[in-house]
C-alpha atoms as one frame of an Amber mdcrd trajectory, in Angstrom:
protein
 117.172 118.266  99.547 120.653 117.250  99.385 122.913 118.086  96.505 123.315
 115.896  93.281 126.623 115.427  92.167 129.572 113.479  91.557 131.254 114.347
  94.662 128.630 113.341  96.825 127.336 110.358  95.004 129.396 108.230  96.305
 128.424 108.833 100.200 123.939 108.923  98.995 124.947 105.248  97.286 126.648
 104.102 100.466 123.909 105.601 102.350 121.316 103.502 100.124 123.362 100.528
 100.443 123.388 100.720 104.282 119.438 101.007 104.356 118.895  98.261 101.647
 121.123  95.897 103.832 118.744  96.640 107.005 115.716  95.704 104.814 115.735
  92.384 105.083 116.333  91.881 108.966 113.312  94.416 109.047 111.107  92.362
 107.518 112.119  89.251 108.341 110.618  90.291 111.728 107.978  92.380 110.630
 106.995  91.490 106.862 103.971  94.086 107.528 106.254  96.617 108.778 105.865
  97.958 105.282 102.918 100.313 104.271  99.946  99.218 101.756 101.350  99.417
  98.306  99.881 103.012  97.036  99.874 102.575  93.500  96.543 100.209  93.986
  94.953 103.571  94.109  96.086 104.808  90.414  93.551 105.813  88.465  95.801
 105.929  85.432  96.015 103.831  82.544  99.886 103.341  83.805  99.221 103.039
  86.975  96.320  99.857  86.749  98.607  98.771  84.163 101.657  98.337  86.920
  99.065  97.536  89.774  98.149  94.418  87.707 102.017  93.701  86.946 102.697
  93.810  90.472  99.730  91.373  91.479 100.003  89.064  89.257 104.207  88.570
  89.636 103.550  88.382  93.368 100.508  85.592  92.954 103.266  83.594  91.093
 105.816  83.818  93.659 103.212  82.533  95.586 103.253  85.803  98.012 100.183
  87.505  97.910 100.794  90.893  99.936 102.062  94.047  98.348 103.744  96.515
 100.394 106.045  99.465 100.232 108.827 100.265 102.771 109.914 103.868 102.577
 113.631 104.647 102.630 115.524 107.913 103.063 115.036 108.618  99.371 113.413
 105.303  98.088 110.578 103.127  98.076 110.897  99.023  98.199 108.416  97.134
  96.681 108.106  93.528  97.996 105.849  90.468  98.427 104.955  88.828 101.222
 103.301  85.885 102.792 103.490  84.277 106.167 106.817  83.153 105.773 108.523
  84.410 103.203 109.355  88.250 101.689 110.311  88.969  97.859 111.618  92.235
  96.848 110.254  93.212  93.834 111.582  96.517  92.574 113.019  99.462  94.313
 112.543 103.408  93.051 113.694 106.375  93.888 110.957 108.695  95.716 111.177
 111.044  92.625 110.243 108.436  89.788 106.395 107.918  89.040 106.535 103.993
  88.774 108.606 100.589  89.526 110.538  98.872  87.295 108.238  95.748  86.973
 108.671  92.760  84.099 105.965  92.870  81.775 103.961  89.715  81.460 105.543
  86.202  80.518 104.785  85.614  76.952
């Protein structure tokens, strides 16, 4: 594992930067490049809970497909459909869930 701290945070963020900016061109070719979203396996309160979150945001943006693509040190979460890709959260390999919005009230 590499070392956390301020001196080196500066080179991991341009490092993240670097693979976030290849993303797109990625999947722009590939959209299935990704693997299957794993959190559709939770068995967790939590994790059905963000499962459904996930679902139902990509349904609205009208692309159906949940994927993850791994980075160095983080995870992508995106939507997908024929056409068209939608990042929907990004976390880092250590956290246990995404950063989703919670339903629309």
């Amino acid at each position: 594992m590499g070392e956390q701290d301020a001196t080196s945070a500066p080179r991991r963020f341009e490092k993240l930067q670097a693979e976030v900016v290849k993303a797109p061109e990625l999947l722009s070719f590939a959209p299935t490049s990704g693997r299957p979203a794993r959190f559709f396996e939770a068995t967790s309160g939590w994790g059905r809970l963000q499962a459904g979150q996930a679902r139902q945001l990509a349904q609205a943006l009208g692309t159906p497909e949940l994927r993850e693509l791994v980075l160095a040190r983080h995870v992508l979460l995106y939507a997908h459909s024929e056409r068209d890709v939608v990042l929907l959260s990004m976390r880092h390999e250590r956290q246990l869930g995404y950063g989703l919005p919670g339903p629309a009230a």
